[in-house]
C-alpha positions as CSV (number, residue, x, y, z in Angstrom):
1,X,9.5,28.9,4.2
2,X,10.4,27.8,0.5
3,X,13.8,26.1,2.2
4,X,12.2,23.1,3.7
5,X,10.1,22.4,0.4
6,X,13.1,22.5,-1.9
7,X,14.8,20.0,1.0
8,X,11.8,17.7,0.0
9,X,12.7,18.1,-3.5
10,X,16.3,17.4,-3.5
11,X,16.2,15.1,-1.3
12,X,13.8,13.2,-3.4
13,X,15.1,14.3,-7.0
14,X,18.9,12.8,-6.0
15,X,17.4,9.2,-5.4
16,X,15.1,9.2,-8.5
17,X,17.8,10.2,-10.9
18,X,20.4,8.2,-9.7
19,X,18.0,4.9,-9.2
20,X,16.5,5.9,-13.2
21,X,20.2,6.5,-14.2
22,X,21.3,2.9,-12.9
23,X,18.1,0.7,-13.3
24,X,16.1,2.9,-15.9
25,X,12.2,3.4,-14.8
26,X,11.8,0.4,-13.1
27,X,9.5,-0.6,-10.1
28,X,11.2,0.8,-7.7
29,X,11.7,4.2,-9.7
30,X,8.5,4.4,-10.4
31,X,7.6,4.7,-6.4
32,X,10.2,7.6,-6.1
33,X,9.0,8.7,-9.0
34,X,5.2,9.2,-6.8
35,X,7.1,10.7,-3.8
36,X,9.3,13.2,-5.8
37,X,5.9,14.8,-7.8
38,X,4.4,14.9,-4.1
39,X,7.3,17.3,-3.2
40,X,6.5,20.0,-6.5
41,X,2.6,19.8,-5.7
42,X,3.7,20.9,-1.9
43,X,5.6,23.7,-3.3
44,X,2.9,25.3,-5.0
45,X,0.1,24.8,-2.7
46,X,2.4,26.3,-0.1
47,X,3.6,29.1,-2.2
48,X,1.2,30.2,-5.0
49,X,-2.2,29.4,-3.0
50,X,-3.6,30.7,-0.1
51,X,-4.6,27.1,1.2
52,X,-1.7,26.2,3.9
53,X,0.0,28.5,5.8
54,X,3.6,28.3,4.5
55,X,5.1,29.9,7.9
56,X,4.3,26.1,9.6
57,X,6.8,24.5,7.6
58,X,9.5,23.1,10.4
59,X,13.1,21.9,9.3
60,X,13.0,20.2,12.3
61,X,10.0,18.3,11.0
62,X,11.3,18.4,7.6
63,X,14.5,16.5,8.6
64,X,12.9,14.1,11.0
65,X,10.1,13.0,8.3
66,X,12.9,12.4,5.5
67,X,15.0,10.5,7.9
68,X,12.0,8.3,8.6
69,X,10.8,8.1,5.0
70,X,14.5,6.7,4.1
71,X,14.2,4.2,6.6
72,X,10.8,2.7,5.0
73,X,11.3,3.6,1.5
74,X,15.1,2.1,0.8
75,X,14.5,-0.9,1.6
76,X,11.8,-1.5,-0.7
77,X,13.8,0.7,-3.4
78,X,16.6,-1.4,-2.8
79,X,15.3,-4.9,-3.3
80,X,12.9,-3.9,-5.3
81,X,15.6,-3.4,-7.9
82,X,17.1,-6.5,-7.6
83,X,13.4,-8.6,-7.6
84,X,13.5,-9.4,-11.7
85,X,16.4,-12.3,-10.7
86,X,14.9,-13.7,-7.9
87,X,14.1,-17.5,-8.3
88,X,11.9,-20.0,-6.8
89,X,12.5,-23.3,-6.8
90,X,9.4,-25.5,-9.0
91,X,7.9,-27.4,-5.2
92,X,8.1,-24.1,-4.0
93,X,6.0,-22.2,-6.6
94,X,3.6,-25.1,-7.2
95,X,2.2,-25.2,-3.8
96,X,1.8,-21.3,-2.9
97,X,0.4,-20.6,-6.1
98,X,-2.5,-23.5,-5.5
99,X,-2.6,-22.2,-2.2
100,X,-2.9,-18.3,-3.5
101,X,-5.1,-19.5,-5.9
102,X,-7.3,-21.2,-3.7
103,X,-7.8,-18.6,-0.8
104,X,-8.4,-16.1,-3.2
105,X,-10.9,-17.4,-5.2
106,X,-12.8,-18.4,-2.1
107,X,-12.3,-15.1,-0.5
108,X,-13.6,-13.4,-4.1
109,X,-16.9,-15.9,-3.9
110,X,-17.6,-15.0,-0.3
111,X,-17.5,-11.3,-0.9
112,X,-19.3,-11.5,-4.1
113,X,-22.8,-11.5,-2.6
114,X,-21.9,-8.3,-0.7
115,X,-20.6,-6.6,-4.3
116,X,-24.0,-7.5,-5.8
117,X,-26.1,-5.7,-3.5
118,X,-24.0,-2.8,-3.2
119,X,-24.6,-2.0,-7.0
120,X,-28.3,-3.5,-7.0
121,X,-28.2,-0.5,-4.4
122,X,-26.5,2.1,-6.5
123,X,-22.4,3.4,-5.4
124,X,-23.7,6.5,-4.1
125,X,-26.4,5.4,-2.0
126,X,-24.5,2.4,-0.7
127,X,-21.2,5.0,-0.3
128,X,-24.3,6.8,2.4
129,X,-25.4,3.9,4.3
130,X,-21.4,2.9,4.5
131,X,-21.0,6.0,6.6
132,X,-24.3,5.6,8.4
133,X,-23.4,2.1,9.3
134,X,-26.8,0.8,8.1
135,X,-25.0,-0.9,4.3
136,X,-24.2,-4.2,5.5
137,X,-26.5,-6.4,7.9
138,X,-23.9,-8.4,10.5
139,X,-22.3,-11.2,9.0
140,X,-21.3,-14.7,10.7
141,X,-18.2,-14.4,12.4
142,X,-16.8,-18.1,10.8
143,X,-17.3,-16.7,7.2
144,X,-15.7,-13.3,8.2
145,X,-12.4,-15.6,9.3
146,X,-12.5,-17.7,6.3
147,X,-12.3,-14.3,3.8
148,X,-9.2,-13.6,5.6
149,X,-6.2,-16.2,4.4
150,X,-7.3,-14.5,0.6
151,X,-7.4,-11.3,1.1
152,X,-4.0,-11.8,2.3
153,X,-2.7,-13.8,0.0
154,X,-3.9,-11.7,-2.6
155,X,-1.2,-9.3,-2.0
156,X,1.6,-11.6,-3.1
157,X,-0.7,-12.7,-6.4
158,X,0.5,-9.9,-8.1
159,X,4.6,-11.1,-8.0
160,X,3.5,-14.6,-8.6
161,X,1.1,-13.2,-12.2
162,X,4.2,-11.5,-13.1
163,X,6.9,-14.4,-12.4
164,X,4.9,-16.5,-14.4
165,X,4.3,-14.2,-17.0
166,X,8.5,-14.1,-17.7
167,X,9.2,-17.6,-16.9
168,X,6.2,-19.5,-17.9
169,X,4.1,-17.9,-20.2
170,X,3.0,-21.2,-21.8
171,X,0.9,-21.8,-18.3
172,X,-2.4,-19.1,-19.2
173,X,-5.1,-21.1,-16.9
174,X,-2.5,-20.5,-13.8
175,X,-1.8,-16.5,-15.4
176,X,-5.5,-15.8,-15.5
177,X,-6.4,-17.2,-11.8
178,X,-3.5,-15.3,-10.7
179,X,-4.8,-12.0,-12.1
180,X,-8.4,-12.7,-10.7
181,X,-6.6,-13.8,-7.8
182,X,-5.1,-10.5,-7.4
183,X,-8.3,-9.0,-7.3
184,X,-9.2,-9.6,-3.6
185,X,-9.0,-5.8,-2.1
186,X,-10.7,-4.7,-4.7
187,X,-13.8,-6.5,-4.2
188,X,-13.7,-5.9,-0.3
189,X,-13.6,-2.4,-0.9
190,X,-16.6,-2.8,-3.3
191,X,-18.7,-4.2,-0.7
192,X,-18.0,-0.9,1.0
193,X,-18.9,1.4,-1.7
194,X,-15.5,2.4,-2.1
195,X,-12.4,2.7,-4.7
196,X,-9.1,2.6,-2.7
197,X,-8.7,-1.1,-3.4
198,X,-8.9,-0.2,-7.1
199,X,-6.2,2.4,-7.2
200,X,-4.1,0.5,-4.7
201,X,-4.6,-2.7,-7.2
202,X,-3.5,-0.8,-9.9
203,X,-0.2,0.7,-7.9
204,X,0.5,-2.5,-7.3
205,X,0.3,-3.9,-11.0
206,X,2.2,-0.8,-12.7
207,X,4.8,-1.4,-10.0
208,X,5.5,-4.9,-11.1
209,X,5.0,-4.3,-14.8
210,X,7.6,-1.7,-14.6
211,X,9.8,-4.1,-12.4
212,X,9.9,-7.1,-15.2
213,X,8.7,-5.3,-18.4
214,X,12.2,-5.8,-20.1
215,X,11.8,-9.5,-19.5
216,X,8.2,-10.0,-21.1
217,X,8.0,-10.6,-24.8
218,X,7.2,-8.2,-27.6
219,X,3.4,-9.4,-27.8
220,X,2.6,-9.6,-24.6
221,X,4.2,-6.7,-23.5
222,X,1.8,-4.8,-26.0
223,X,-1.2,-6.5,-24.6
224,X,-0.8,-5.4,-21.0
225,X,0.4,-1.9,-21.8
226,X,-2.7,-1.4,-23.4
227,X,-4.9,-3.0,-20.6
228,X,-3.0,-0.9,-18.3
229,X,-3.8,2.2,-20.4
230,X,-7.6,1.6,-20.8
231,X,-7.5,1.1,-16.9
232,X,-5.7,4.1,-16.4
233,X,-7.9,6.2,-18.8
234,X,-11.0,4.7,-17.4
235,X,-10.0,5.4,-13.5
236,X,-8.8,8.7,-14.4
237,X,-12.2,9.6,-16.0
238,X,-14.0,8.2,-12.8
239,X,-11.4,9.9,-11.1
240,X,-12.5,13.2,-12.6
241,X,-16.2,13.1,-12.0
242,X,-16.2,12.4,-8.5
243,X,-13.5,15.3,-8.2
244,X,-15.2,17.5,-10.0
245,X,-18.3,16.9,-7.9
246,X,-17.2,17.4,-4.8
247,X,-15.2,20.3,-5.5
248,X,-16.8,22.4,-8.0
249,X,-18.4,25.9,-6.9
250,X,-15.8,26.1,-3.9
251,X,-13.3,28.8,-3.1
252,X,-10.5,27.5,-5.0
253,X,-9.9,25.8,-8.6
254,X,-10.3,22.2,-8.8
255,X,-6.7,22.2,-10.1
256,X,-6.1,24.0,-7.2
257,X,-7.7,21.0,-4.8
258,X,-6.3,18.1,-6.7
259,X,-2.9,19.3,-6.0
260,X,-3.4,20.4,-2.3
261,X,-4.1,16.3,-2.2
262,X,-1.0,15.3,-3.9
263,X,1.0,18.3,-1.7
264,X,-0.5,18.2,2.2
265,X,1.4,15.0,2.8
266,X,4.5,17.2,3.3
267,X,2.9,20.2,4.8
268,X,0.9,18.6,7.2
269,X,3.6,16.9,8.9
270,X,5.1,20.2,9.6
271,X,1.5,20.9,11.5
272,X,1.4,17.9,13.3
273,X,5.0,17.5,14.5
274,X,4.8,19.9,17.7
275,X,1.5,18.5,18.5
276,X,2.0,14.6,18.5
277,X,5.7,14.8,19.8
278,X,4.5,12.9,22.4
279,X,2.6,9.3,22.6
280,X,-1.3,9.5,21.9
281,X,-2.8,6.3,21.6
282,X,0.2,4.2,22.1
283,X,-0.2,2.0,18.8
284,X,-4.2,1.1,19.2
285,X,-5.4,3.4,16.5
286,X,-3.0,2.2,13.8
287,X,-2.3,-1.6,15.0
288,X,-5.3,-2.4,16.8
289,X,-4.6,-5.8,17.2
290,X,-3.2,-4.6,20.2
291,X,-6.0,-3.4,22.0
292,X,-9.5,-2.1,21.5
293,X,-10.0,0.1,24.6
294,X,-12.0,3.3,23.8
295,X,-9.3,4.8,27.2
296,X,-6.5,3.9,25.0
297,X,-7.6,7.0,22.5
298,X,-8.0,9.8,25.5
299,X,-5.1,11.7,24.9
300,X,-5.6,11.4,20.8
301,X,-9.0,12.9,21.3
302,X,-7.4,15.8,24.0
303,X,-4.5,16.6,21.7
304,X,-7.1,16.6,18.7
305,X,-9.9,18.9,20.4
306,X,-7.1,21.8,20.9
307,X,-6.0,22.0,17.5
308,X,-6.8,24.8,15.2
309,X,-6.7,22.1,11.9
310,X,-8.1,19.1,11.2
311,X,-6.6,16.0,11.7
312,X,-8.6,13.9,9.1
313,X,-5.5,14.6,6.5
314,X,-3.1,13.2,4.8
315,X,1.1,12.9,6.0
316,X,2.4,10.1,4.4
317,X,2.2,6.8,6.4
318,X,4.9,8.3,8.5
319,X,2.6,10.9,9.3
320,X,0.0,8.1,10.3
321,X,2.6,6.2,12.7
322,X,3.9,9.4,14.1
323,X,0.2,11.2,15.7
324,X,-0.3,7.7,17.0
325,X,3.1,7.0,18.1
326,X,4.8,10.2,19.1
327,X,8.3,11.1,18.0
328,X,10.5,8.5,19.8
329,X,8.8,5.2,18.8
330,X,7.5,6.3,15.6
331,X,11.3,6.4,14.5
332,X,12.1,3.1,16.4
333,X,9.2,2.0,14.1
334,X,10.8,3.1,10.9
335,X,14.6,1.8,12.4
336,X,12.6,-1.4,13.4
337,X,11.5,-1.8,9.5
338,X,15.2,-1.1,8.1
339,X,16.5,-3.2,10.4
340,X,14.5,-6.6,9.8
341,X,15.0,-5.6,6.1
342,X,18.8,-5.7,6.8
343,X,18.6,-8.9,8.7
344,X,16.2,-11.1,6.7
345,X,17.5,-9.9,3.2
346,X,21.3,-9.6,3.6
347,X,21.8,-12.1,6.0
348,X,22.3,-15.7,5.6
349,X,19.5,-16.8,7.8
350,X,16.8,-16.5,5.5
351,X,17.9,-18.0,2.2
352,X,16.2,-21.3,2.5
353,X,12.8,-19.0,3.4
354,X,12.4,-17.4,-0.5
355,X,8.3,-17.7,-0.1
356,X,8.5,-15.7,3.2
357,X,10.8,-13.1,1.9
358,X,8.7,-12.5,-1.2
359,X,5.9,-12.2,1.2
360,X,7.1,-9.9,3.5
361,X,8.0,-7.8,0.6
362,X,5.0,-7.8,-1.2
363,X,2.9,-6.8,1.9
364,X,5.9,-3.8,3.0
365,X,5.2,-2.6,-0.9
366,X,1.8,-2.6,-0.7
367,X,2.0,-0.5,2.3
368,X,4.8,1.5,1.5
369,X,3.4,2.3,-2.1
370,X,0.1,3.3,-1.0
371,X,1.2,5.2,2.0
372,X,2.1,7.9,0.3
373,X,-1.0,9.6,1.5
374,X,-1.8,7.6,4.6
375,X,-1.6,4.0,6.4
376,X,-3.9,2.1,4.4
377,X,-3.8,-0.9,6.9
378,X,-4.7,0.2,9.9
379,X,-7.8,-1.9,10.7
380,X,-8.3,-4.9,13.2
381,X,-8.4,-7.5,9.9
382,X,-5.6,-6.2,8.4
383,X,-3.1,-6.4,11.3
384,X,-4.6,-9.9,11.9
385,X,-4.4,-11.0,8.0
386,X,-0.3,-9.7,7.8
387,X,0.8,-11.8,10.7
388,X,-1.4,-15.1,9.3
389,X,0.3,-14.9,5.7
390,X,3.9,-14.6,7.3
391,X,3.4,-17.0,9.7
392,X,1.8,-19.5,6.7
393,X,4.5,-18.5,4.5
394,X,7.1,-19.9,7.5
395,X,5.9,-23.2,6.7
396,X,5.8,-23.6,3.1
397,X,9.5,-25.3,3.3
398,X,7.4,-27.8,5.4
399,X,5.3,-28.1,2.9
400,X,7.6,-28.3,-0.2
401,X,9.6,-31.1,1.7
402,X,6.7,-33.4,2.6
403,X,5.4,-33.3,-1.4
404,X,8.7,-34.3,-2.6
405,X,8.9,-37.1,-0.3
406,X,5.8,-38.3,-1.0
407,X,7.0,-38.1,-4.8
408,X,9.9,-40.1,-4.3
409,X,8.0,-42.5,-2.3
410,X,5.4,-43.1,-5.7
């Protein structure tokens, strides 16, 4: 039915124009901004193709899903608008950018070797043996645990490069290791043949351009507008080709298939909703930290071998928690993430804790940002490299307190 689409739109359309009309096209415009064009792709896959079956569309599942989407999506909106006048104090920024800087760099040099071969290999051949299991031989577990603490890290590269873009533009050595330091996921996805880390890298950059673009001068505003358009051109043209590739001589247009991509988030939920109301796999397939049990995915695989669609698609990261999760704790999930944001940013308690709160953000916006489609973090590593960079970015008050005593002691 059209009325649950247009709910998607409204209820996406208010935010955008009242976050735009405030805060102009900012960061955290720019992410409503990928939500809201979600919701008009949905209405006319739904409506003017013969792809989805409209008559699935629940209000019940419409409702629940925007309530959940609110509760991951405002808090990043809502920082996210006030991140251009947040401050770090000089001990503070001095040792987490060498420490950025110098997981990064090693997690970049261990991967490397792995990058080389896939394109001595060719990306289409390696993309083959990726999916047959046969592209990489097994690796030492030590060096695997060392690549870690970078790839991390890397997510929070991208606010550093930008910080010190506005407030210290003078410092190019530190703005150039930060941009290669930024540069972590997408290597890791190269040794797997793939591109995600790419197009999440790039989310991630137009976001924080777009966050402190009013504070960079003239020239070097021009300069990074321009890099960001040559990247854009050039992933929209690799873009293209693989599209065009896969989905040429098929039953519908390739216009037709690009925007069923942009639109299934919000129609397959309404497919899902009945069937995953209840717990599948209990968190293992999405955190798997947890737990590694093969019994742990039973009931997924039951619930899974009964449906008439397949489950391999995309519903938004809420989607993602929700056929792992079930109704009830998928939306304790979502209050759980609302909550902590509540408590950690407009509380008191945190205010000496600036590194951790930048962190937590930076790794909630990567996620949030590029689960539009899916949960892009759902692996073993992932789940295990989160919790380390929090935990590391506890201390960093330790320490920034032990480097200015041994400064006042010299």
């Amino acid at each position: 039915m059209v009325v649950e689409i247009i709910l998607y739109i409204v209820c996406f359309l208010i935010p955008l124009l009242f976050n735009y009309k405030f805060y102009g096209f900012n960061g955290s415009t720019f992410l409503l901004f990928i939500y809201f064009i979600g919701t008009l792709c949905a209405l006319y896959v739904a409506f003017f193709t013969t792809m989805f079956d409209s008559d699935r569309l629940s209000i019940y599942a419409v409702t629940y899903h925007l309530v959940c989407l609110f509760l991951l999506l405002f808090p990043i909106v809502n920082f996210g608008n006030k991140l251009k006048g947040y401050r770090l104090d000089d001990a503070t920024l001095k040792v987490f950018t060498f420490v950025i800087i110098f997981f990064s760099f090693m997690s970049l040099f261990l991967y490397l070797p792995d990058v080389i071969e896939v394109f001595k290999m060719g990306l289409s051949q390696a993309r083959v043996a990726f999916y047959m299991g046969t592209l990489k031989a097994e690796s030492d577990g030590l060096l695997e645990y060392l690549k870690l603490p970078g790839k991390g890290l890397s997510l929070v590269a991208p606010f550093f490069l930008f910080y010190y873009i506005v407030n210290y533009p003078e410092k190019k050595l530190l703005i150039y290791l930060l941009l290669i330091s930024s540069m972590v996921d997408v290597l890791f996805t190269l040794t797997n043949a793939g591109r995600g880390g790419l197009i999440r890298w790039a989310f991630v950059m137009i976001y924080f351009y777009l966050t402190f673009k009013n504070e960079i001068n003239s020239k070097l505003k021009k300069y990074i507008t321009s890099s960001l358009t040559i990247l854009g051109v050039a992933f929209f043209s690799i873009f293209m080709i693989t599209t065009v590739g896969r989905f040429s001589d098929r039953e519908h247009s390739i216009l037709d298939y690009i925007l069923s991509y942009a639109g299934q988030p919000y129609i397959y939920f309404s497919y899902q909703f009945f069937d995953f109301f209840d717990i599948t796999s209990y968190g293992t397939r999405i955190f798997k930290i947890f737990s590694s049990d093969v019994d742990d995915t039973y009931y997924l695989d039951m619930v899974t071998g009964q449906l008439d669609y397949g489950t391999n698609t995309f519903s938004t990261l809420a989607g993602d928690f929700y056929k792992d999760l079930g109704f009830y704790f998928t939306f304790l999930l979502c209050l759980f993430h609302f909550i902590l944001y509540l408590f950690v940013y407009k509380t008191n308690v945190f205010n000496r804790l600036k590194v951790f709160k930048i962190t937590l953000f930076s790794i909630m916006l990567c996620i949030v940002l590029n689960g539009y489609f899916y949960y892009q973090y759902s692996s073993a590593s992932d789940t295990k490299i989160f919790l380390l960079v929090l935990f590391f970015s506890l201390f960093i008050p330790v320490f920034e307190k032990t480097i200015v005593n041994m400064q006042k002691r010299n």
